[in-house]
C-alpha positions in Angstrom: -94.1 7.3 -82.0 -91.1 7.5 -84.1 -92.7 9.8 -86.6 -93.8 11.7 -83.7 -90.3 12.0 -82.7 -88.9 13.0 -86.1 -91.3 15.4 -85.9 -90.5 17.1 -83.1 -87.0 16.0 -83.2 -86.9 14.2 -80.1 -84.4 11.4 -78.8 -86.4 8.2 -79.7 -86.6 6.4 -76.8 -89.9 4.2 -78.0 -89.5 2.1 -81.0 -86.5 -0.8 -79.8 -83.8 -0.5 -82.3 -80.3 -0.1 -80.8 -78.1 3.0 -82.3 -75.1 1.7 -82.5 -73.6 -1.0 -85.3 -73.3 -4.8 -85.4 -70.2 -6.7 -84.4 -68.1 -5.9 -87.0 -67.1 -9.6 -87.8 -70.5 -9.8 -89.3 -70.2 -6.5 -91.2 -67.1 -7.6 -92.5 -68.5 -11.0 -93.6 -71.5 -8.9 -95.2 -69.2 -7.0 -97.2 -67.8 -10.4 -98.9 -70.9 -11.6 -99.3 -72.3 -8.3 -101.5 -69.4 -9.4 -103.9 -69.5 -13.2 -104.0 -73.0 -14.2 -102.9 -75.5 -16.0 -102.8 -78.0 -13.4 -104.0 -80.5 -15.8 -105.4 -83.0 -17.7 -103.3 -81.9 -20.2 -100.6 -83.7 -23.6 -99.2 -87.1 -21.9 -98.6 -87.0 -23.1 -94.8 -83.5 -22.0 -94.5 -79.4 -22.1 -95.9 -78.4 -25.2 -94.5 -74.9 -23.8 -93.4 -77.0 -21.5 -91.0 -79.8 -24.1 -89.9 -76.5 -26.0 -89.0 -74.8 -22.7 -87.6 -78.3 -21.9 -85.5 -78.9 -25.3 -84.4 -75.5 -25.7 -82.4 -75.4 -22.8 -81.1 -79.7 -23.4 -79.4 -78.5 -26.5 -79.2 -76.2 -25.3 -76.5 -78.1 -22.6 -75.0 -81.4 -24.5 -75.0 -79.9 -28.0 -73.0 -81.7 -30.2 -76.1 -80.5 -31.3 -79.3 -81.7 -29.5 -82.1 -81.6 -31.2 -85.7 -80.5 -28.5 -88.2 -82.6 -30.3 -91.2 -86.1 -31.2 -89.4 -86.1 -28.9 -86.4 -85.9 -25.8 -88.1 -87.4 -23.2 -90.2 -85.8 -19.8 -90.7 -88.3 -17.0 -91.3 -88.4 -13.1 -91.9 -88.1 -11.8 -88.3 -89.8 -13.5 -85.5 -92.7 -11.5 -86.4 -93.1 -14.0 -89.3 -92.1 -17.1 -87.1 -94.6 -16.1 -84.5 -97.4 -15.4 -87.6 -96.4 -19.1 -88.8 -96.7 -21.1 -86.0 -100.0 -19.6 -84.7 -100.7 -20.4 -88.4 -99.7 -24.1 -87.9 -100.8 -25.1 -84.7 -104.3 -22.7 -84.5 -107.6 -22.9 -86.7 -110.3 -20.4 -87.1 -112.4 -20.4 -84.2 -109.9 -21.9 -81.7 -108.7 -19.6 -78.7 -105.4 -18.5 -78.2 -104.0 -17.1 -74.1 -102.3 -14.1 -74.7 -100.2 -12.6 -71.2 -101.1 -8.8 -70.9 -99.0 -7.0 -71.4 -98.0 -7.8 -74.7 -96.5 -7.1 -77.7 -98.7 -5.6 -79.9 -98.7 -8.6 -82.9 -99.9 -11.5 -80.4 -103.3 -10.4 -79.9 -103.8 -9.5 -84.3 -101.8 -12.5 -85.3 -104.7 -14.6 -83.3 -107.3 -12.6 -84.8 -105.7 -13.0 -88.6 -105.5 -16.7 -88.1 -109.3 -16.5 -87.7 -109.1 -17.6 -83.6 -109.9 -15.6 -80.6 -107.4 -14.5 -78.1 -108.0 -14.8 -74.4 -106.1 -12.2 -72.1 -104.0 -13.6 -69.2 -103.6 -10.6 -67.0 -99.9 -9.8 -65.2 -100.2 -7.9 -62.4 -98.3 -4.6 -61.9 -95.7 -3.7 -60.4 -94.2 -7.2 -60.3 -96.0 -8.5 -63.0 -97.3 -11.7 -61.6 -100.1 -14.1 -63.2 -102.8 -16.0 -61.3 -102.6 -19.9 -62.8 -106.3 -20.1 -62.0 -107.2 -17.8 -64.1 -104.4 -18.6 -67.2 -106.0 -22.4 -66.7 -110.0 -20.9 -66.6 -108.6 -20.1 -70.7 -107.9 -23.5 -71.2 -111.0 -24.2 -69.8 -112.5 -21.9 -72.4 -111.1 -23.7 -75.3 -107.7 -22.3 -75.7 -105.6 -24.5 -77.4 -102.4 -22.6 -77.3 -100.5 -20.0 -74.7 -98.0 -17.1 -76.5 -95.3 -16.9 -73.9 -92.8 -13.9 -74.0 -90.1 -14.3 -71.7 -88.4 -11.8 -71.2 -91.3 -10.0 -71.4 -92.2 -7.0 -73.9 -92.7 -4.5 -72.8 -92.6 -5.1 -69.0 -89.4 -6.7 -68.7 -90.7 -9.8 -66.9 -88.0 -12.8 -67.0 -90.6 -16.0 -66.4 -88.9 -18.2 -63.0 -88.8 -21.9 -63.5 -91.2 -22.0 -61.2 -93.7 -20.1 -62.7 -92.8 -21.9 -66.3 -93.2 -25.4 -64.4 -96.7 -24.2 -63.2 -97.5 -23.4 -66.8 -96.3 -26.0 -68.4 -98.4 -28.8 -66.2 -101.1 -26.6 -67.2 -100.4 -27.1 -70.9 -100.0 -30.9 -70.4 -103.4 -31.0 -68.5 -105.0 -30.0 -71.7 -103.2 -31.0 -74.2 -102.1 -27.4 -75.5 -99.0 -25.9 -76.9 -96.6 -22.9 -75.9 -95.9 -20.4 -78.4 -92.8 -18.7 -77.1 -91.4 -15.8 -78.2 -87.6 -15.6 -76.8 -86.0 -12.6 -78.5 -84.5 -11.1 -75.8 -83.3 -14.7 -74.1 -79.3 -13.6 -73.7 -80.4 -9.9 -72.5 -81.8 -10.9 -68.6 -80.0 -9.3 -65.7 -78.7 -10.6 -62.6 -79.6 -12.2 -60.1 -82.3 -13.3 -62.8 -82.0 -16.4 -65.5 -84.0 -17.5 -68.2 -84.9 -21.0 -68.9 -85.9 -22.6 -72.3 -89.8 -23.7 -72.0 -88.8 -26.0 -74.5 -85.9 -27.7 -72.1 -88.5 -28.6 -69.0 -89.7 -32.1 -68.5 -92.1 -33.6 -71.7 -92.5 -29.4 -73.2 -90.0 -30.3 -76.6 -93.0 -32.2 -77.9 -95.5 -29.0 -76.6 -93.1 -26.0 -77.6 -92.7 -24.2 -80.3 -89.8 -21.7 -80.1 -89.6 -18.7 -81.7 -87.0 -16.3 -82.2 -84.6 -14.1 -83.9 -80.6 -12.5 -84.4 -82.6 -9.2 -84.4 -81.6 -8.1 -80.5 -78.7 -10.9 -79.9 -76.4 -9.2 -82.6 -78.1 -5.7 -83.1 -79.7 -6.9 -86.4 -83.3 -5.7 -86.3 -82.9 -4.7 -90.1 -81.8 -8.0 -91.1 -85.4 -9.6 -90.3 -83.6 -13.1 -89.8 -86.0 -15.1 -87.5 -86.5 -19.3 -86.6 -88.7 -21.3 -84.9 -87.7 -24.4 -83.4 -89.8 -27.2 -82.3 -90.4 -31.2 -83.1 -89.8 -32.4 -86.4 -94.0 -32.6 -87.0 -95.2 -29.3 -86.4 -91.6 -28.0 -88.3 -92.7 -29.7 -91.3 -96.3 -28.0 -91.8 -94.4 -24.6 -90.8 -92.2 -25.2 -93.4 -95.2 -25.2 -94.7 -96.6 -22.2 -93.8 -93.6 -20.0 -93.8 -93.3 -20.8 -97.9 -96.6 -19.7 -98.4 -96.5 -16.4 -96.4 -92.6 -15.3 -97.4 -91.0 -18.2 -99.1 -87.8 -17.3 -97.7 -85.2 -15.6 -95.6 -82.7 -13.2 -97.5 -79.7 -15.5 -99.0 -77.1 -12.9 -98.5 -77.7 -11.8 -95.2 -78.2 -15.8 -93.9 -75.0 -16.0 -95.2 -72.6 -13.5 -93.3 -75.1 -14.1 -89.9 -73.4 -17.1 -89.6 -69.8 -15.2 -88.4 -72.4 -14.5 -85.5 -73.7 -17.7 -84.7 -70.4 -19.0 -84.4 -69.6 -16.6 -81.4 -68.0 -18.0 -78.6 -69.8 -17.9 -74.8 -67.2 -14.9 -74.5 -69.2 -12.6 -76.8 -72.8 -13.0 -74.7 -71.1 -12.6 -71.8 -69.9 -9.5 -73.5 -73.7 -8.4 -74.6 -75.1 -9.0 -71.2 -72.2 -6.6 -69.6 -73.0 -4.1 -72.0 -77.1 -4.4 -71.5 -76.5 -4.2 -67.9 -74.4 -0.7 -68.2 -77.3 0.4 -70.0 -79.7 -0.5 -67.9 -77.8 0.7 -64.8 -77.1 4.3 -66.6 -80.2 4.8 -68.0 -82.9 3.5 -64.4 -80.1 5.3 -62.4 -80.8 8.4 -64.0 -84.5 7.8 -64.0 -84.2 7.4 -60.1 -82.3 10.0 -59.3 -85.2 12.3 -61.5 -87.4 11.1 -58.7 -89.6 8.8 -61.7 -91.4 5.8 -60.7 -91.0 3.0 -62.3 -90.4 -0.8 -63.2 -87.0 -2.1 -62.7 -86.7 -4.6 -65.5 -85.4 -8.6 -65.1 -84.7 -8.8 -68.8 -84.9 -7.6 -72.4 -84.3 -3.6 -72.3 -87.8 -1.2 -71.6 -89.0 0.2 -68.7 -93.0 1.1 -67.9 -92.8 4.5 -66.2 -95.6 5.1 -64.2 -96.9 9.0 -65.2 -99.7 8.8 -62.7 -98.8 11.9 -60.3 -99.0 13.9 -63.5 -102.2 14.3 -64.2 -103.2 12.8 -67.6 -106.1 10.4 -68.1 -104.6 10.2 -71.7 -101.2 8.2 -71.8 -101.2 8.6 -75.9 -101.3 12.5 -74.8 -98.7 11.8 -72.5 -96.5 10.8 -75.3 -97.0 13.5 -77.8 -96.9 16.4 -75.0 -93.5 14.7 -74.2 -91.7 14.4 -77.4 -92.7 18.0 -78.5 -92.1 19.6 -75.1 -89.3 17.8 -73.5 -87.8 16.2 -76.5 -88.5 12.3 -75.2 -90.1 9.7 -77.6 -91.9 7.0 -75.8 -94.7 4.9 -75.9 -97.5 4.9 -74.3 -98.7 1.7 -72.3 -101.7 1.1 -73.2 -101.0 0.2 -76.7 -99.6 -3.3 -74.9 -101.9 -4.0 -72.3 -106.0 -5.5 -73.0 -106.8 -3.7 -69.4 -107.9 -0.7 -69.6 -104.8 0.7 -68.7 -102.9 4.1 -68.8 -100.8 4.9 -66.0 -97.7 3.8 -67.6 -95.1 4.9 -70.9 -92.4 2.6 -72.3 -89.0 3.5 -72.8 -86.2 1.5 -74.3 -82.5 2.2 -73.4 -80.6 0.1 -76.0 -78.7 3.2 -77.0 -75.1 4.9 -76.8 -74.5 6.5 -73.7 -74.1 9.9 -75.0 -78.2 9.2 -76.2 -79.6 7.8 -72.9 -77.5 10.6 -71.0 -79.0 13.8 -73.7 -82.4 11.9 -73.2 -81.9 12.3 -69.3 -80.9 15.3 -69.3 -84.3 16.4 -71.0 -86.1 14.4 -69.1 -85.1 16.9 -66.2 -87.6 19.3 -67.7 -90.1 16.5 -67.5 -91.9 18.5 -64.4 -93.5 20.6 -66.7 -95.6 17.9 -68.2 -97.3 18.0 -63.9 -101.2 19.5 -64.4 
C-alpha cells in the first residue's frame, strides 16, 4: 500500500513509520559515531555498553532485573527477535496460538519454523478473547502463545486481568508467551500496560520481544532484543547468529544517548502520541466514520461497511487514487474471513494527519 500511494501520490496513512525525525540527541551521537566508530562487527548477541544501556532501562520499566550479559540478545528489528525465539522455543510440527488480528509475520514466522499456527479470535469492536477457546489450542498441542500488547493493528492494550487469565493458562500446560511489546510506552489513558514477563512465576515462561524502532522514531535502524531467562537466551544467541549474526555496530552505538533517557522523555512521547491520536480520531469523528478508538500503539480499524464494498483491498486502492488516503485493508491482519474494516496509522506531523483529513472529506464518494 505504500507503492500504491506513491503511485497515486496519496498521504500514506498505511505503512507505520512516523514522518518526522529522531530526538536529536541520538542524531547528534550518530554523527560522531560515522567519524569514530565502531564500524566493524560487535558481540554477535549485542555491544555490551548497550546490553548494559537496554537492560537498566527494562529493568526499570519491566519491575524485574534484567542481566545485561545472559538476559539478552539484540537482533535486527523485532521482526528478527520474534523469528528467533519462535525459532528457539518451537519445532516443526508443534502448534503455535496466534490472537487475530495480527500482525502479518506471526502467522508466517510459525509456518517457516515448520509448526502450525492456531488462530485465537478477538472479538470486534472491543476486541475481547474467549479463554475457553485460547486454552481448547493448548489443548490442541500448542506449545507457545505470540502475545502483542498493544495490539497491531487493533490497538488492544491487554488488562492485567486478562494477562493473569492467560498466563495460568500457560502454566497449566507448560507453554511459553511470545510477546511482542513494540509499542509498550505508546498506551493512552486511562489504560496501562503491564510486562507479561513481570506477573507471578511468567520470567521463567516469557520471552520478550521488542525494539527502539517506535520508542525513539527508529524504524530504519532495525535495532531489536529479546529478553527472557538466561536458558532460552543462550540457544537464541544461538539462533540470532545464524540467521543475522548481528546488529549494526554504529547504530548500537549512538542508540544508547536514547536508552539513557530520563522518565521525562516518555512522558514526553506519550503527550505527543496522545495529541496525535486526539487530532487525528477527532477529525475522523467529526467526518461521521466509524471506528475503533485505540488503548495503545497508534492505528485505528475504520469500519467501511455502509459503503458498499465486499472488497476491502478495493477499498484501499479506490481510496488512495480517488481521495488521496493510503491505508490498509483489514483483512490482511485478521485469519476470519473478514473485510469490514481499513487501517490507518496517525504517527505523523500535524500538518499530514490534518491534509489527510481534509481529503478524507471527499471520502463520500467512495458510497455505492
Amino acid at each position: 500500500m505504500t507503492r500504491v500511494s506513491n503511485r497515486y501520490k496519496a498521504i500514506n496513512l498505511s505503512q507505520g513509520f512516523p514522518d518526522f525525525d529522531p530526538p536529536i540527541e541520538i542524531r547528534k551521537r550518530l554523527q560522531e559515531v560515522a567519524l569514530t566508530g565502531p564500524h566493524q562487527y560487535a558481540i554477535t548477541w549485542g555491544a555490551e555498553n548497550f546490553r548494559q544501556a537496554l537492560a537498566k532501562k527494562q529493568t526499570r520499566f519491566m519491575g524485574h532485573p534484567v542481566n545485561p550479559d545472559t538476559e539478552i540478545v539484540v537482533t535486527c528489528g523485532s521482526t528478527e527477535a520474534m523469528m528467533a525465539a519462535l525459532m528457539t522455543v518451537v519445532n516443526p510440527g508443534d502448534r503455535v496460538a496466534v490472537f487475530s488480528p495480527f500482525y502479518e509475520n506471526y502467522g508466517a514466522d510459525s509456518i517457516l519454523c515448520g509448526a502450525e499456527p492456531i488462530y485465537i479470535p478477538l472479538v470486534p469492536p472491543d476486541f475481547h478473547f474467549d479463554p475457553n477457546l485460547l486454552e481448547q489450542a493448548f489443548r490442541e498441542g500448542a506449545k507457545a502463545l505470540i502475545l502483542c500488547n498493544p495490539s497491531n493493528p487493533c490497538g488492544k492494550v491487554f488488562s492485567k486481568e486478562e494477562l493473569l487469565t492467560i498466563s495460568e493458562i500457560i502454566k497449566r500446560y507448560d507453554a511459553w508467551v511470545i510477546t511482542d511489546e513494540v509499542y509498550e510506552h505508546i498506551v493512552y489513558a486511562p489504560y496501562t500496560h503491564t510486562y507479561m514477563a513481570s506477573l507471578p512465576d511468567m520470567w521463567e515462561r516469557t520471552i520478550s520481544c521488542s525494539s527502539l524502532s517506535k520508542t525513539y522514531s527508529i524504524t530504519g535502524w532495525r535495532l531489536g532484543y529479546i529478553i527472557g531467562p538466561e536458558e532460552v537466551i543462550e540457544r537464541a544467541r544461538k539462533v540470532h547468529d545464524f540467521l543475522t549474526v548481528g546488529a549494526a555496530a554504529p547504530l548500537m552505538e549512538a542508540a544508547v544517548a536514547g536508552l539513557e533517557f530520563g522518565d521525562d522523555y516518555y512522558e514526553s512521547l506519550l503527550a505527543h502520541y496522545t495529541h496525535m491520536k486526539n487530532l487525528f480520531v477527532g477529525g475522523l469523528q467529526q467526518l461521521g466514520l466509524t471506528f475503533t478508538d485505540p488503548q495503545g500503539a497508534y492505528y485505528v480499524l475504520v469500519d467501511i461497511s455502509d459503503f458498499g464494498y465486499d472488497d476491502d483491498e478495493k477499498f484501499c486502492y479506490d481510496l488512495a487514487e480517488k481521495v488521496g488516503v493510503g491505508a490498509v485493508p483489514g483483512s490482511a491482519f485478521f485469519h476470519e474471513k473478514e473485510n469490514r474494516y481499513i487501517r490507518f496509522h496517525f504517527a505523523k506531523k500535524d500538518e499530514t494527519l490534518l491534509g489527510a483529513l481534509d481529503r478524507l472529506q471527499d471520502i463520500g464518494k467512495m458510497k455505492k
